[in-house]
N, CA, C and O atoms as a DFTB+ gen file, in Angstrom:
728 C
 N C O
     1  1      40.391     -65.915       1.817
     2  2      39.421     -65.248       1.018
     3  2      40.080     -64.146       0.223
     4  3      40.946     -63.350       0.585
     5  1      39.526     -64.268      -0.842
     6  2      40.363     -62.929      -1.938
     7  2      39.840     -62.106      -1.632
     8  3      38.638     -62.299      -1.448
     9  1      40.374     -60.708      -1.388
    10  2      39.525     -59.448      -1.987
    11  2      39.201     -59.173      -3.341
    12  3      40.028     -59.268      -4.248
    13  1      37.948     -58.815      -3.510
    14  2      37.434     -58.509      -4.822
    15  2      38.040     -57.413      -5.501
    16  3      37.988     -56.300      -4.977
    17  1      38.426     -57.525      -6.245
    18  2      39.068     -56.502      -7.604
    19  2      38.189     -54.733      -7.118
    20  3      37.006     -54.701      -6.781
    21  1      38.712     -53.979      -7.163
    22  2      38.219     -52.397      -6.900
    23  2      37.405     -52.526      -8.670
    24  3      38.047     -52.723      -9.702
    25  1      35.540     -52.308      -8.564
    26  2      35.426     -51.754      -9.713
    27  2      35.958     -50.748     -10.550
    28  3      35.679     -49.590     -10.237
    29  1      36.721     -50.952     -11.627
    30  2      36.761     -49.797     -12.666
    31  2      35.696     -49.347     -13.616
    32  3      35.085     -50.051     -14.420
    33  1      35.557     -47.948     -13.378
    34  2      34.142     -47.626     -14.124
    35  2      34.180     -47.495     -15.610
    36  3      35.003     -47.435     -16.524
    37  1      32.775     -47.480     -15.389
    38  2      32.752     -48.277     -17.060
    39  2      32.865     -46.300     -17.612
    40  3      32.351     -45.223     -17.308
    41  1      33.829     -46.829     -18.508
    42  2      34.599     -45.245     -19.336
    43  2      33.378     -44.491     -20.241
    44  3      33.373     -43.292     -20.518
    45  1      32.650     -45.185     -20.519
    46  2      31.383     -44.861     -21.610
    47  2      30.654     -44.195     -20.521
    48  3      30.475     -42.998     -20.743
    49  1      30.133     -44.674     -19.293
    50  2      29.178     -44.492     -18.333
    51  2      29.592     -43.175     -18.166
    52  3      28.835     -42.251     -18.461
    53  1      31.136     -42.912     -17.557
    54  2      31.757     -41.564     -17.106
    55  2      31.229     -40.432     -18.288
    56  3      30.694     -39.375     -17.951
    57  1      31.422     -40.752     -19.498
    58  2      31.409     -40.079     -20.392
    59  2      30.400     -39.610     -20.518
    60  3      30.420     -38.383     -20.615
    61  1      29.090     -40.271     -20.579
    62  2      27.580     -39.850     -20.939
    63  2      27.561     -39.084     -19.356
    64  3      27.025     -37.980     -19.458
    65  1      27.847     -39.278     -18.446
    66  2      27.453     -38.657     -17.021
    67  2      27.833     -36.710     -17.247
    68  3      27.369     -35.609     -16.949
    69  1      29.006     -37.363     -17.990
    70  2      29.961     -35.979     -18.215
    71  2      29.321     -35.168     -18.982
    72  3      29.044     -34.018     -18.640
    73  1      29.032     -35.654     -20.049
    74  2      28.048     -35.415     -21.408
    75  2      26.912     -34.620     -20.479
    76  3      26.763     -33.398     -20.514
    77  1      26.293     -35.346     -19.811
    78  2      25.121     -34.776     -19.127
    79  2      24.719     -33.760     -18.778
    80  3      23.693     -33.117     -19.001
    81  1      26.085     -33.541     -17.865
    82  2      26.268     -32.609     -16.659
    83  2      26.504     -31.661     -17.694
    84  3      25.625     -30.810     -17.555
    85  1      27.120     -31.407     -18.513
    86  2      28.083     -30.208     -19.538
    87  2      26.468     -29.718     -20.566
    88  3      26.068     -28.560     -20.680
    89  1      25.896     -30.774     -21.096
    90  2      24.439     -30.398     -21.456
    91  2      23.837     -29.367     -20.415
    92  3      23.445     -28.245     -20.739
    93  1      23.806     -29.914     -19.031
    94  2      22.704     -29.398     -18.117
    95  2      23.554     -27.663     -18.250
    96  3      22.953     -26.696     -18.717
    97  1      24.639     -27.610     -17.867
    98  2      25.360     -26.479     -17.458
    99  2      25.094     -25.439     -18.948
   100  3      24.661     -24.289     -18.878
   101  1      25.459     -26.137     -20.238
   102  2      25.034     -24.917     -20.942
   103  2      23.832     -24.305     -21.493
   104  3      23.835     -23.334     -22.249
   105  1      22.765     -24.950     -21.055
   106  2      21.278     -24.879     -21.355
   107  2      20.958     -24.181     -20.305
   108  3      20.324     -23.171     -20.613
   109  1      21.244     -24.384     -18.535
   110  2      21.545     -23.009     -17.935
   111  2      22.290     -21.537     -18.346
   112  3      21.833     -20.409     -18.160
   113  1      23.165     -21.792     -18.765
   114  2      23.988     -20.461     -19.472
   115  2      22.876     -19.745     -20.608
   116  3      22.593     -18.558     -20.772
   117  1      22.479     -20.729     -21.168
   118  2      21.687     -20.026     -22.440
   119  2      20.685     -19.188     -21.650
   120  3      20.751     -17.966     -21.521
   121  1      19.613     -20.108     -21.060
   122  2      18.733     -19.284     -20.004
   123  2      19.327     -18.157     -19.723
   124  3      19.136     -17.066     -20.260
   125  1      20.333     -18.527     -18.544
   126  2      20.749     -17.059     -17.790
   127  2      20.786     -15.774     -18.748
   128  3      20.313     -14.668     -18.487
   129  1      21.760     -16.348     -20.445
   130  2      21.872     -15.291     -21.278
   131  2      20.897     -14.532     -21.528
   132  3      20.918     -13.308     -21.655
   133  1      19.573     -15.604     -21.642
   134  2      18.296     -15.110     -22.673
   135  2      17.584     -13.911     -21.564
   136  3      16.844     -12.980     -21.883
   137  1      18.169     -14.350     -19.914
   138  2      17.262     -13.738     -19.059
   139  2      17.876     -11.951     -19.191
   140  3      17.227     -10.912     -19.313
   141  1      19.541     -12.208     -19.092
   142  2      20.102     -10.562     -19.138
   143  2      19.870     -10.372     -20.707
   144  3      19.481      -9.226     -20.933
   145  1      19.962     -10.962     -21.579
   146  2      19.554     -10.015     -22.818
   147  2      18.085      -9.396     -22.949
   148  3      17.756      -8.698     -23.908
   149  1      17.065      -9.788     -21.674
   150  2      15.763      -9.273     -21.819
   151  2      15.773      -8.604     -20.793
   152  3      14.856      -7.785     -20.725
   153  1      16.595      -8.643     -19.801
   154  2      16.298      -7.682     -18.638
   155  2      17.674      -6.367     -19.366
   156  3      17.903      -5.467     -18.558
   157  1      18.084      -6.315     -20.048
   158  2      19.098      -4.968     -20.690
   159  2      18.303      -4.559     -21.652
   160  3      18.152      -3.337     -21.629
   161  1      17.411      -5.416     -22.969
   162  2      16.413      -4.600     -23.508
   163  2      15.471      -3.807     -22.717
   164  3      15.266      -2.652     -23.091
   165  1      14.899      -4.229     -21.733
   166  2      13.862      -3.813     -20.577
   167  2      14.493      -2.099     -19.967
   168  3      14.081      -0.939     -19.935
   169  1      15.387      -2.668     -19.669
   170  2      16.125      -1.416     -18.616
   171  2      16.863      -0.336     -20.206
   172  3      17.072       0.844     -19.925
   173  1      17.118      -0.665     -21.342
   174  2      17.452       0.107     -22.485
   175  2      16.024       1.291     -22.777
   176  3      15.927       2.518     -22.798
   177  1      15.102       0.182     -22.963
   178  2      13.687       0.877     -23.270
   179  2      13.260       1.993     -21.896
   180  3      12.651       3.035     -22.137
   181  1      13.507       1.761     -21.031
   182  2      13.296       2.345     -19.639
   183  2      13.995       3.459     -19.947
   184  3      13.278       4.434     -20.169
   185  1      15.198       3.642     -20.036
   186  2      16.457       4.457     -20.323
   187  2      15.928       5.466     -21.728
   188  3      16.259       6.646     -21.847
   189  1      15.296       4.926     -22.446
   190  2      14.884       5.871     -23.443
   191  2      13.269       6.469     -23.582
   192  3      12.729       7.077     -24.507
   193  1      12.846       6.105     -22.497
   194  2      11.191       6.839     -22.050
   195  2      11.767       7.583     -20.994
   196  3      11.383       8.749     -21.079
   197  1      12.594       7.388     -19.950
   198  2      12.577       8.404     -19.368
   199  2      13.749       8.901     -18.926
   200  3      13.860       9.263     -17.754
   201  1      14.751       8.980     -19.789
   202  2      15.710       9.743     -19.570
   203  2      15.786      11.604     -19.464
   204  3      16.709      12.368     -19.181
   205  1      14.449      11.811     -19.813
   206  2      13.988      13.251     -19.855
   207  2      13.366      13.761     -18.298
   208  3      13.053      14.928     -18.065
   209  1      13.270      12.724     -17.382
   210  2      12.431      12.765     -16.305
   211  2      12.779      13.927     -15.642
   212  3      11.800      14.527     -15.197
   213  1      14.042      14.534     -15.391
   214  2      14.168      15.308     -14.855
   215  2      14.209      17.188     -15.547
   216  3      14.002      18.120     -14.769
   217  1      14.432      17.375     -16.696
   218  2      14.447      17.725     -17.603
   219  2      12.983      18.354     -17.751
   220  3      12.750      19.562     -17.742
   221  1      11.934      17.225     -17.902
   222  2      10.697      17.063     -18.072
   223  2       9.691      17.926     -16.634
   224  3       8.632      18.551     -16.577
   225  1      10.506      17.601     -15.879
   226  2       9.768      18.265     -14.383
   227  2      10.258      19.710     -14.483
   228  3       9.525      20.687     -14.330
   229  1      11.681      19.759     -14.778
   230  2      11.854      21.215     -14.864
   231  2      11.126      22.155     -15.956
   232  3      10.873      23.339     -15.738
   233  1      10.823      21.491     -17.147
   234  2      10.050      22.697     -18.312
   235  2       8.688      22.840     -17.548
   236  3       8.196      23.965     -17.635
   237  1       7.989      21.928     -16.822
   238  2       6.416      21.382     -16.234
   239  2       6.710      23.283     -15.012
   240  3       5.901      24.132     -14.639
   241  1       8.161      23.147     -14.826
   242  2       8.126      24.513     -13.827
   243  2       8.326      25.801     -14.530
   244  3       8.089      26.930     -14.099
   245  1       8.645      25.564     -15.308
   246  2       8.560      26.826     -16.351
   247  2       7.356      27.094     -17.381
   248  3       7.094      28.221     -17.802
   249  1       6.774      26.131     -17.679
   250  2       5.436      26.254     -18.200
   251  2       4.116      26.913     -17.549
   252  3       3.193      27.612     -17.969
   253  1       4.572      26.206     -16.021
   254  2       3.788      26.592     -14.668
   255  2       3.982      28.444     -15.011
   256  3       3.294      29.311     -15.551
   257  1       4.765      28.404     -14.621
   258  2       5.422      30.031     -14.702
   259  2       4.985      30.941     -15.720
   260  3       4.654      32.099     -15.463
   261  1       4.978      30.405     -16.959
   262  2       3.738      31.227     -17.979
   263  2       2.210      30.948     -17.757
   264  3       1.448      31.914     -17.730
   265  1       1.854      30.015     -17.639
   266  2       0.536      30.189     -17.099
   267  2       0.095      31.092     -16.248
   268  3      -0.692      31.988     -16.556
   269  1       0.741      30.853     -14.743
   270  2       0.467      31.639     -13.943
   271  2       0.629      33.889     -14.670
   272  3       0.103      34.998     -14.578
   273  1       1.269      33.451     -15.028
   274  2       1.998      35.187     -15.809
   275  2       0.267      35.346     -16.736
   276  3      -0.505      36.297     -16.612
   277  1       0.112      34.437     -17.385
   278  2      -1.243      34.441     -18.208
   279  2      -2.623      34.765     -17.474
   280  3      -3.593      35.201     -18.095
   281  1      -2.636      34.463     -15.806
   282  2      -3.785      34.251     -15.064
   283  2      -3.590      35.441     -14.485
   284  3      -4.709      35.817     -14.138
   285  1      -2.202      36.839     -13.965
   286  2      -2.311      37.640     -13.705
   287  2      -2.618      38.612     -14.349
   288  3      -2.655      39.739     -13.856
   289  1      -2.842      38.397     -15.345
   290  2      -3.757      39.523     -16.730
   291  2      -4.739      39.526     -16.646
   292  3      -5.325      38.636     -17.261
   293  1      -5.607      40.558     -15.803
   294  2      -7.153      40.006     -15.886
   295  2      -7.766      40.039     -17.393
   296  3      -7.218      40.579     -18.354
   297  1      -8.642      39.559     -17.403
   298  2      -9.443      39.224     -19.165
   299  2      -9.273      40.126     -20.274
   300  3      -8.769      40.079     -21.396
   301  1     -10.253      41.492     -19.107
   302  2     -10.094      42.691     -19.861
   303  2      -9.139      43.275     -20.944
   304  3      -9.227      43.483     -22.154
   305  1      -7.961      43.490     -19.759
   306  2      -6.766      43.941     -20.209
   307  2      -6.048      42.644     -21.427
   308  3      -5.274      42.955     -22.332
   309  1      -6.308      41.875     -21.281
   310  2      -5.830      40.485     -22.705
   311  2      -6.609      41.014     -23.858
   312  3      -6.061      41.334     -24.913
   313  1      -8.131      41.121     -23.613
   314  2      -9.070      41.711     -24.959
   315  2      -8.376      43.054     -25.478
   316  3      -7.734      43.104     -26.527
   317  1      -8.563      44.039     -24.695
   318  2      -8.218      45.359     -25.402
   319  2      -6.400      45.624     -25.452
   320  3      -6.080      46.566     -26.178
   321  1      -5.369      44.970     -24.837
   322  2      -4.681      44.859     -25.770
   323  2      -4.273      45.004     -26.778
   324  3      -4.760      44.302     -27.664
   325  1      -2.697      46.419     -27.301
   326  2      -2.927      46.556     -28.625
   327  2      -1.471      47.158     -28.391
   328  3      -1.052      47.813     -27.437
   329  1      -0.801      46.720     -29.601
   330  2       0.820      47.132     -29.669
   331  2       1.615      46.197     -28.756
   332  3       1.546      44.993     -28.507
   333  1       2.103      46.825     -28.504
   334  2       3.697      46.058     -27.646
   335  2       3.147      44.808     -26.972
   336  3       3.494      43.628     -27.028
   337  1       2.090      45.502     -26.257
   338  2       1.730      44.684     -24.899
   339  2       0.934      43.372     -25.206
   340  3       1.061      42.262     -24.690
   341  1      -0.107      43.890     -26.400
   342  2      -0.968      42.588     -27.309
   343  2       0.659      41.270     -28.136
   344  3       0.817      40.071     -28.363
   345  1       1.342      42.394     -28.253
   346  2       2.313      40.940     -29.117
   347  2       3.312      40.407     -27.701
   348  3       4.075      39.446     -27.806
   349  1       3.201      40.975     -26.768
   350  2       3.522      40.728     -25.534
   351  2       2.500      38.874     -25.294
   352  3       2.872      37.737     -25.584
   353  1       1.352      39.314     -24.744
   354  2       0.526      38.514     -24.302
   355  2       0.623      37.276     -25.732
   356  3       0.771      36.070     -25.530
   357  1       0.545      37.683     -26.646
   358  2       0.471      36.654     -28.072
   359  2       1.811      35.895     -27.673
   360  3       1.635      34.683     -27.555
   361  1       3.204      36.363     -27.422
   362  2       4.447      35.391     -27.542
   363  2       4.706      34.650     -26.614
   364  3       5.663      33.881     -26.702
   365  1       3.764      34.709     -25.277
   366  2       3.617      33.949     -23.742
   367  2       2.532      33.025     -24.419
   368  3       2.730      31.810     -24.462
   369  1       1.570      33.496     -24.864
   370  2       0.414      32.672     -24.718
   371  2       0.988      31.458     -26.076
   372  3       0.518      30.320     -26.089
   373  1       1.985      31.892     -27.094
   374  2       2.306      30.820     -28.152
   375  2       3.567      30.031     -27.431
   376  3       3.541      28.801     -27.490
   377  1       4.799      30.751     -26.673
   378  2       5.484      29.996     -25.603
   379  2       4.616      28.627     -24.775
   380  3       4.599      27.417     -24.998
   381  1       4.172      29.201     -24.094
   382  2       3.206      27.667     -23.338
   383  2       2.818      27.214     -24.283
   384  3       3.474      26.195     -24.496
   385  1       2.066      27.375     -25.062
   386  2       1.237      26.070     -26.417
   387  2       2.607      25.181     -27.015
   388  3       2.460      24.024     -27.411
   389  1       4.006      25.902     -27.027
   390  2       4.592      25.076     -27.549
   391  2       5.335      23.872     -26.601
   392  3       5.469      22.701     -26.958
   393  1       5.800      24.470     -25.259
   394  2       6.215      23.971     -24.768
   395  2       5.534      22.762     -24.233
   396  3       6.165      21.759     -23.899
   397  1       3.970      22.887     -24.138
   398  2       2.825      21.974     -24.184
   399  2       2.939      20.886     -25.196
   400  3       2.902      19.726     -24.784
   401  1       3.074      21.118     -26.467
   402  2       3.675      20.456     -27.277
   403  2       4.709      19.774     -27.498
   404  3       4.829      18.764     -28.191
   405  1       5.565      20.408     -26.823
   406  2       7.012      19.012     -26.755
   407  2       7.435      18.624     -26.585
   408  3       8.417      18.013     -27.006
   409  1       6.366      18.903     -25.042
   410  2       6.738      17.917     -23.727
   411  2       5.624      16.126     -24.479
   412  3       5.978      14.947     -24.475
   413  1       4.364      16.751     -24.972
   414  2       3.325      15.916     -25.221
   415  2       4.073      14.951     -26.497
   416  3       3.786      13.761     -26.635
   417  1       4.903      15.550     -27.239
   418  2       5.818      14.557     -28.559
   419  2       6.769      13.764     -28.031
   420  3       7.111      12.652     -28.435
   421  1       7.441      14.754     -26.545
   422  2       8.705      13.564     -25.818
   423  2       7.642      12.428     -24.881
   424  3       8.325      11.650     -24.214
   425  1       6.371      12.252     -24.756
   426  2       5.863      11.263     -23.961
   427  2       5.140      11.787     -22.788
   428  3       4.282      11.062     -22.285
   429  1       5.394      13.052     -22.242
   430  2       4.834      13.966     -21.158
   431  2       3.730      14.158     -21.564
   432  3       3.641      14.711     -22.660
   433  1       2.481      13.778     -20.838
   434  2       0.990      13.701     -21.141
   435  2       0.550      14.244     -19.680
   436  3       1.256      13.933     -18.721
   437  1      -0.581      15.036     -19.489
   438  2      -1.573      15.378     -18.655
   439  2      -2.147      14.309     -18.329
   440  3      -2.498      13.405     -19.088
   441  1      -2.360      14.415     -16.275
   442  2      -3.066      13.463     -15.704
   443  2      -4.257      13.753     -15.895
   444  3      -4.352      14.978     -15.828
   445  1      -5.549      13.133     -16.167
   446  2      -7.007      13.164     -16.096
   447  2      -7.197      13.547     -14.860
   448  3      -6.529      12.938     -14.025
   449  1      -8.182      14.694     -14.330
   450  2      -8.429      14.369     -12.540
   451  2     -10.094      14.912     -12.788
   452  3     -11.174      14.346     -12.621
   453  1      -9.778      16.043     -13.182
   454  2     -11.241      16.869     -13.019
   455  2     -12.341      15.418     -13.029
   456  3     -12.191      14.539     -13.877
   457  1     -13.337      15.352     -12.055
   458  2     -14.525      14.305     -12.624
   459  2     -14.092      13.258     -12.236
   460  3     -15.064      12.523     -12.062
   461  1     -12.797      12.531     -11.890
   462  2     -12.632      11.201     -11.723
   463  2     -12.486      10.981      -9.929
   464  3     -12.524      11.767      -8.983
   465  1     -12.327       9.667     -10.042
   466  2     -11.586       9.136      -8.572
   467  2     -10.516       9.219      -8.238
   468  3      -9.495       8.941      -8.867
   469  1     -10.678       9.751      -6.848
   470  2      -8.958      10.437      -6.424
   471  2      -8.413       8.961      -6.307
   472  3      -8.920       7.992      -5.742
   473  1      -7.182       9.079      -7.034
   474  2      -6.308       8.149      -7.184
   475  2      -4.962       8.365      -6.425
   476  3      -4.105       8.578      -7.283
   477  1      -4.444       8.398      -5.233
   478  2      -3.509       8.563      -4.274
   479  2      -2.258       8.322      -5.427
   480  3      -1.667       9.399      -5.508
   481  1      -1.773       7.544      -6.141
   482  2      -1.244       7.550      -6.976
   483  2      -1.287       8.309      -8.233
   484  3      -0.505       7.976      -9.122
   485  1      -2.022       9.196      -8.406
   486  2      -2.317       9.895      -9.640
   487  2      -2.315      11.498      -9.321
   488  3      -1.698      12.367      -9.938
   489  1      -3.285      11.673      -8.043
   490  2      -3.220      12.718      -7.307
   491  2      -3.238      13.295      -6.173
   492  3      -4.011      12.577      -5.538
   493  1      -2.943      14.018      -5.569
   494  2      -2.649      14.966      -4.344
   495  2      -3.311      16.026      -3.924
   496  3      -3.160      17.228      -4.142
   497  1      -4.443      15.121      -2.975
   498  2      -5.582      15.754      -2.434
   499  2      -4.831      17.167      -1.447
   500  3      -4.042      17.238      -0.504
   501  1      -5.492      18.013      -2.177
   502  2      -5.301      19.396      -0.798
   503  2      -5.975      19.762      -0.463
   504  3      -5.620      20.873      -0.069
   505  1      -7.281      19.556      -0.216
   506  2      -8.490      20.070       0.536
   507  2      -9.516      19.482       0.113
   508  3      -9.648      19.404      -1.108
   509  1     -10.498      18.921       0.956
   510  2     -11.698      18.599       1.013
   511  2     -13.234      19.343       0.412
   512  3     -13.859      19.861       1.337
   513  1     -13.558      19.404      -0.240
   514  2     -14.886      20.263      -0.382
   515  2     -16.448      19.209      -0.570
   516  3     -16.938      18.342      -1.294
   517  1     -16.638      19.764       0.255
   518  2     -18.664      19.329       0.577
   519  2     -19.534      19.905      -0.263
   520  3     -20.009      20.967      -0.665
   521  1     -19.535      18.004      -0.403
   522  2     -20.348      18.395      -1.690
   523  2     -21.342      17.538      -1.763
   524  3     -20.922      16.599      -2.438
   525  1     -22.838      17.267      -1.320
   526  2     -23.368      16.247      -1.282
   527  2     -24.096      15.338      -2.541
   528  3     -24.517      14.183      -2.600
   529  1     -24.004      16.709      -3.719
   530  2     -23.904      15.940      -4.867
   531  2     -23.209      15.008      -5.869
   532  3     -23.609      14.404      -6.864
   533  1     -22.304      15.085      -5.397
   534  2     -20.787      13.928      -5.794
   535  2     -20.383      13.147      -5.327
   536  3     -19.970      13.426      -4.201
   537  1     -20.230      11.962      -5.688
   538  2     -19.683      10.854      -5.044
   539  2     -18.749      11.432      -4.180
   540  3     -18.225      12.454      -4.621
   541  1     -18.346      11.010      -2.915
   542  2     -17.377      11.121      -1.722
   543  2     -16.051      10.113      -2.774
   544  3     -15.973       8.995      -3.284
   545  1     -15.216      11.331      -2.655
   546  2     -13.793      10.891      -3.138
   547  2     -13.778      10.975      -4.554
   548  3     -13.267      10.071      -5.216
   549  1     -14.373      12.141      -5.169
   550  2     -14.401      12.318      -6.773
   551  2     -13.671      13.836      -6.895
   552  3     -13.988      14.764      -6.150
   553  1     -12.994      13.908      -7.589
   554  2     -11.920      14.798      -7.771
   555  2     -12.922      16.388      -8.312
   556  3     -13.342      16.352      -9.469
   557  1     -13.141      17.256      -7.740
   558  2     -13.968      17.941      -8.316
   559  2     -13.358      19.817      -8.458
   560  3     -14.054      20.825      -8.581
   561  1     -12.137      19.718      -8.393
   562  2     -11.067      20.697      -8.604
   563  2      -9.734      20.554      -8.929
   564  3      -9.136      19.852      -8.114
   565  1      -9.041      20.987      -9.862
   566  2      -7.770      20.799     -10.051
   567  2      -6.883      22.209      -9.480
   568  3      -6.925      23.162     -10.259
   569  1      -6.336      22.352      -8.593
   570  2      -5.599      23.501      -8.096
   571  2      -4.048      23.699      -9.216
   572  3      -3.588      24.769      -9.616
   573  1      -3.449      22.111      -9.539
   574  2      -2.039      22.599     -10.218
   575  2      -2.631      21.315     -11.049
   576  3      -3.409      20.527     -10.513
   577  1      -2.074      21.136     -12.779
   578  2      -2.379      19.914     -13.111
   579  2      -0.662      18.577     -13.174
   580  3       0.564      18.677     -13.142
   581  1      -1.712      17.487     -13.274
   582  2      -0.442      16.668     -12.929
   583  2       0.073      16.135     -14.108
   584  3      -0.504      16.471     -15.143
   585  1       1.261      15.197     -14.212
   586  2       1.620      14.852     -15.501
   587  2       2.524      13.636     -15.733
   588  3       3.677      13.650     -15.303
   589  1       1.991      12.494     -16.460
   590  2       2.924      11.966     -16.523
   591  2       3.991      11.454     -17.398
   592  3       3.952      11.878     -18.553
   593  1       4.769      10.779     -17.151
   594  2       5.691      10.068     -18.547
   595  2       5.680       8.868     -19.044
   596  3       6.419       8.145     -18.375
   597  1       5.126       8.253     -20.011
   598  2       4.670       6.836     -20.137
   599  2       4.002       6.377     -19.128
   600  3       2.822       6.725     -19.182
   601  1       4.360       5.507     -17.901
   602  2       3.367       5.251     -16.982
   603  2       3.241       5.695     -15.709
   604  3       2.259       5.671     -14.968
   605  1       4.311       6.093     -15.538
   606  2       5.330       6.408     -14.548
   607  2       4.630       8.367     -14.333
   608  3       4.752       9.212     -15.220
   609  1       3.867       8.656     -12.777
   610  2       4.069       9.896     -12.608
   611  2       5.144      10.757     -12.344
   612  3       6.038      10.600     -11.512
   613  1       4.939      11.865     -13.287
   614  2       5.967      12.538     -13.236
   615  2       5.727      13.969     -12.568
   616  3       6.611      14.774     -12.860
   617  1       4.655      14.488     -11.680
   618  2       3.889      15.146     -10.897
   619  2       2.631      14.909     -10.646
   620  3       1.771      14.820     -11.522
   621  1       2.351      14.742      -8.939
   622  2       0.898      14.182      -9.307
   623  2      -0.519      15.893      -9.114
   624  3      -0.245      17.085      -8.977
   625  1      -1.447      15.429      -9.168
   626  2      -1.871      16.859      -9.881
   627  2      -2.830      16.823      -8.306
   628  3      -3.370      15.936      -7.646
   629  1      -2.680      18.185      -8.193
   630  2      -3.108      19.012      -7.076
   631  2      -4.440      19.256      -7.136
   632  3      -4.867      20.004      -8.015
   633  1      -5.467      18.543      -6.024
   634  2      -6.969      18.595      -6.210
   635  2      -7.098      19.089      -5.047
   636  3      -6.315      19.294      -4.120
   637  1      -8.854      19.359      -5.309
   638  2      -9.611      19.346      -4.405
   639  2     -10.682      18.035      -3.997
   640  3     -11.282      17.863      -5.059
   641  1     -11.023      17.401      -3.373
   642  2     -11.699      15.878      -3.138
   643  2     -13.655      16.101      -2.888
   644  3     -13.838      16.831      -1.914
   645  1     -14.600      15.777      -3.346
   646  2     -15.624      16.131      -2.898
   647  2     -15.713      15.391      -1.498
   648  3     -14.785      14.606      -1.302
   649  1     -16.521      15.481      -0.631
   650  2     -16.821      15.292       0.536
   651  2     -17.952      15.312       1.372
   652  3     -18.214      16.387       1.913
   653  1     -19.091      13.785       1.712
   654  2     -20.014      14.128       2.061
   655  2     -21.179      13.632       1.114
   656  3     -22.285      13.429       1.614
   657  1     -20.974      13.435      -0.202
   658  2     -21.921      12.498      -1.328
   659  2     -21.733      10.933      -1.106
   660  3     -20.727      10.346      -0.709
   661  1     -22.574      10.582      -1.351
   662  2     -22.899       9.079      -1.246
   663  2     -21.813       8.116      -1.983
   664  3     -20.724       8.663      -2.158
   665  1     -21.931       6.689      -2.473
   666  2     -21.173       6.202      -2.980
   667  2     -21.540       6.743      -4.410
   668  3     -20.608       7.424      -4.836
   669  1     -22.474       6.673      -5.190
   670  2     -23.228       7.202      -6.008
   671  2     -23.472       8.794      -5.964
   672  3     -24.129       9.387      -6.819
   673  1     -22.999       9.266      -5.110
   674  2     -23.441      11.352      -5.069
   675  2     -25.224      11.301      -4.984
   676  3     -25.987      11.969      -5.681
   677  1     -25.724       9.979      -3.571
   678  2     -26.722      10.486      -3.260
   679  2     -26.753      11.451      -1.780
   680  3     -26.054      11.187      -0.802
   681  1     -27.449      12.285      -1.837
   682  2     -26.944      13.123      -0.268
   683  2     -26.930      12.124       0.915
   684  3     -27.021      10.897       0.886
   685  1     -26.828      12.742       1.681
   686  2     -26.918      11.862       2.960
   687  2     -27.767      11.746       3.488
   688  3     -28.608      12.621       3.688
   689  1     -27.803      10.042       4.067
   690  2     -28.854       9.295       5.034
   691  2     -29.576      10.493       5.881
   692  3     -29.098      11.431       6.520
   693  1     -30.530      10.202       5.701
   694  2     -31.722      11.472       6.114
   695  2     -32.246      12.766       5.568
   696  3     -33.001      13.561       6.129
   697  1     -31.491      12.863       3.879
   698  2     -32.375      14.016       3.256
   699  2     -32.327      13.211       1.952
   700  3     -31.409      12.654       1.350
   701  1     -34.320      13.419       1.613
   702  2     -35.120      12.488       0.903
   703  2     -34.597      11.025       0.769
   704  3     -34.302      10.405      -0.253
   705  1     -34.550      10.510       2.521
   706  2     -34.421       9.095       2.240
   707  2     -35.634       8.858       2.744
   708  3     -36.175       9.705       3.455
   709  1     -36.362       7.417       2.384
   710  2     -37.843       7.046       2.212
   711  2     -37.659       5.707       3.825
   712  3     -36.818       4.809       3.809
   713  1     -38.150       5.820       4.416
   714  2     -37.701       4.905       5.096
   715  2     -38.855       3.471       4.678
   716  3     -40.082       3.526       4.761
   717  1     -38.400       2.801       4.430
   718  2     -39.229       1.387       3.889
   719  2     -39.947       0.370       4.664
   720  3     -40.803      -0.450       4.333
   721  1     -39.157       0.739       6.208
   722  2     -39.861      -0.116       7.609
   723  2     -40.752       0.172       7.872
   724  3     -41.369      -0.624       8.580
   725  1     -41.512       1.615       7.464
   726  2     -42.674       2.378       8.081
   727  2     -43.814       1.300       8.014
   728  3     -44.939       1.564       8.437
């Protein structure tokens, strides 16, 4: 009995296989490319919203710092004010407005709280207050305000939480509730 001849492969077959494989491989490459040229735009844009982040927290402490300087003036003494001390109070009180300003042009915006829902992410409940007219868990004091940078908090703002109002800020089960079983 002969042994049968070892097939030799057909050279065209190899070729298109080859062809194939070298297709498949650079249509992956392209992908992969298309994926880092959108994840380096992504992380570029990132890089230029908040490269101020830290920067941004520090003026938020120096701004703090004129305010507070503004709140130890009682009223009075701001009204009658006159000479040194009036262009005194005028170059603090135009300091914060600006610095307010250019934090708000670099992207640094004020968190909403007063009136809303405490948002654990937005803000930082420090005390409870009873309140049976307010929805339970509605922000109904701002102690420090918060701030952020594009989406991203960049301090979250220091409340007070109501406590004790309904889901709706009706008082509680048993004052002017109607009972309907009667």
């Amino acid at each position: 009995m002969e042994n049968p001849a070892p097939e030799t492969p057909d050279p065209t077959e190899a070729l298109k296989t080859e062809n194939a494989e070298l297709k498949d491989r650079v249509l992956r490459l392209a992908a992969e490319m298309d994926n880092l040229r959108k994840r380096m735009e992504r992380e570029i844009a990132d890089t230029r919203s908040y490269a101020i982040t830290k920067f941004a927290r520090d003026m938020l402490t120096a701004t703090d710092s004129l305010s507070r300087a503004m709140l130890m003036l009682p009223a009075e003494a701001r009204e009658t004010a006159d000479g040194p001390m009036k262009s005194l109070i005028e170059g603090i009180e135009l300091t914060e407005r600006e610095m307010q300003r250019l934090l708000a042009v670099h992207g640094v915006k004020p968190i909403e709280a007063e009136g809303q829902k405490f948002d654990p992410h937005k803000h930082q409940a420090m005390f409870e207050v009873p309140d049976p007219t307010r929805p339970e868990g509605t922000v109904v004091q701002v102690v420090q305000a918060g701030y952020a940078i594009g989406d991203r908090v960049l301090r979250p703002a220091m409340v007070g939480v109501a406590k004790g109002g309904g889901a709706a800020g009706a008082p509680p089960a048993g004052e002017g509730h109607i009972d309907k079983n009667a």
